[in-house]
Structures are given as C-alpha cells and as structure tokens.
C-alpha positions as CSV (number, residue, x, y, z in Angstrom):
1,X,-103.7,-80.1,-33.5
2,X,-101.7,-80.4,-30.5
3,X,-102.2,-79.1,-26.2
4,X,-99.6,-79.4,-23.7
5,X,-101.1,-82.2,-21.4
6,X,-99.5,-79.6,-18.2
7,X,-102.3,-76.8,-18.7
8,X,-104.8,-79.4,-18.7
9,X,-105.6,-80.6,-14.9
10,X,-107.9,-83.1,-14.1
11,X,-111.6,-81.8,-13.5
12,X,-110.2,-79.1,-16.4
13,X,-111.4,-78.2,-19.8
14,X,-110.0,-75.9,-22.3
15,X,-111.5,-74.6,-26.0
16,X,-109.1,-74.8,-29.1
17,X,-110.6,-74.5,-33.0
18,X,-109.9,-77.5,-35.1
19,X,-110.3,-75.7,-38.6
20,X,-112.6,-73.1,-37.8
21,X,-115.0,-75.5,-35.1
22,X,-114.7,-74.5,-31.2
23,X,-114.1,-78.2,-29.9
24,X,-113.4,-78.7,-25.9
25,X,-111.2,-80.5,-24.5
26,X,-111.7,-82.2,-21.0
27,X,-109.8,-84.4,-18.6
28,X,-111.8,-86.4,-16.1
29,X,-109.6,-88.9,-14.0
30,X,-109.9,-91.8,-16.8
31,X,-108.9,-89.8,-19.4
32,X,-109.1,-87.0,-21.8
33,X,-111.6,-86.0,-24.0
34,X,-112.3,-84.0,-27.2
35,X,-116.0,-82.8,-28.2
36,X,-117.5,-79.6,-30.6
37,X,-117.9,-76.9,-27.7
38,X,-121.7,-77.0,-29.0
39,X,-124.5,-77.7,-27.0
40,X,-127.4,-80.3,-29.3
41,X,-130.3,-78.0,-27.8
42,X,-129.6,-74.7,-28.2
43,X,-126.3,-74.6,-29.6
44,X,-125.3,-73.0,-26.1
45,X,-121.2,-73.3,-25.6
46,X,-120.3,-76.0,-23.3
47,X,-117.3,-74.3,-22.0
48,X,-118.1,-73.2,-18.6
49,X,-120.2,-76.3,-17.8
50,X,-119.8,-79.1,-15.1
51,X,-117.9,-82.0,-15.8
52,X,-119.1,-85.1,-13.7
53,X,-117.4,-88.2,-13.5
54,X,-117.5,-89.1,-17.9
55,X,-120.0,-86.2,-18.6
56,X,-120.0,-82.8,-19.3
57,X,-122.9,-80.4,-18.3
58,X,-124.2,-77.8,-20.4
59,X,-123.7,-74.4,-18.4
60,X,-127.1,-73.2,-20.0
61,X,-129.8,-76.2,-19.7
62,X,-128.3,-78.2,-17.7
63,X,-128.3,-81.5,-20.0
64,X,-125.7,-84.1,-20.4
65,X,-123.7,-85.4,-22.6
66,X,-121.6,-88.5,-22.5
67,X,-118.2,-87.5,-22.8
68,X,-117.1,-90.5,-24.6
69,X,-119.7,-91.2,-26.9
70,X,-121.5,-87.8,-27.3
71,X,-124.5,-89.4,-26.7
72,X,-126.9,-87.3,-24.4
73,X,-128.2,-88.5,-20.9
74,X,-132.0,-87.5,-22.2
75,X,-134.8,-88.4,-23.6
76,X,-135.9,-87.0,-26.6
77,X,-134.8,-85.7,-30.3
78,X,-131.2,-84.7,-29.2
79,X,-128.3,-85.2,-31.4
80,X,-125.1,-86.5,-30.2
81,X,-121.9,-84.0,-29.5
82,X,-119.1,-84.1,-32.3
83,X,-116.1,-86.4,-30.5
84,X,-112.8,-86.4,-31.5
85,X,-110.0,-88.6,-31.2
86,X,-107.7,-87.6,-28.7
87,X,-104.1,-89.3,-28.0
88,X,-101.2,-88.4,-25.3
89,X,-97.6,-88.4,-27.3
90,X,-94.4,-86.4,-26.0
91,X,-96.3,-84.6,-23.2
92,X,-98.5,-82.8,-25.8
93,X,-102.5,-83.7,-26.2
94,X,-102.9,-84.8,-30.1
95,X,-106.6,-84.5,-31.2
96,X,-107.2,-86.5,-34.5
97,X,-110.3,-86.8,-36.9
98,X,-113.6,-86.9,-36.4
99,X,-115.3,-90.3,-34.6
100,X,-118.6,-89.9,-34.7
C-alpha cells in the first residue's frame, strides 16, 4: 500500500485500511510511522489523538503508545499496537508487512 509523502506533514497522521485493518500513519520529525488505528484498552481509534515527540496519544484514555515499538508507556496488562513497516520510495509512503 502506498501515501503520497506531500499530504502527510509533520505533526500529521492519516488512516488508510491495509486489507480490511484501519492502520495510522504518523510523521513525527524523525520519521514516519505505521500502527493498527486501535487503541490496546478499549479498542478506542487512535485517530484524533496527540502525537508527542515518538508517541501517539489515545484521544479516549489518554495512554501512550510508543510509536516505534507499539509498546505502551504504562503499567499494566496492555498489549502492544500492531506496527508496520513503513519506507519513503519515489515521493510515495510504502507500508510493508507486519513487525510485530
């Protein structure tokens, strides 16, 4: 699956389905990541949330999840965020398989 990298700005984030799963993208000013637009807790969309610095907010709760990893910024039974691989080629954002 492919996004042109111009409609993502930094401090941006975007939903696209990857085979039927709502996964967001985000661009923070090290990079750009790809995770399921799912929430561990409540299964809340994280679309709408707060990214900070390498983290993304869920709009609902309030936690946070490490954009890079998944891994949340909690203690507790929470289960990390689906990531994605995400890589920049001709201008377009490619988002690959399944990391975690």
């Amino acid at each position: 699956m492919k996004f042109p990298l111009r409609l993502l700005p930094v401090g941006g984030m975007h939903c696209v389905k990857i085979e039927g799963v709502s996964v967001l993208l985000c661009r923070t000013e090290s990079g750009i990541y790809a995770v399921e637009n799912r929430c561990t807790h409540v299964n809340a969309a994280l679309y709408g949330g707060t990214i900070e610095g390498e983290a993304i907010r869920c709009p609902m709760h309030g936690l946070k999840f490490d954009l890079k990893t998944g891994e949340p910024f909690t203690m507790g039974r929470m289960d990390n965020l689906t990531t994605y691989e995400v890589r920049i080629e001709d201008d377009n954002i490619l988002i690959g398989e399944d990391e975690a």
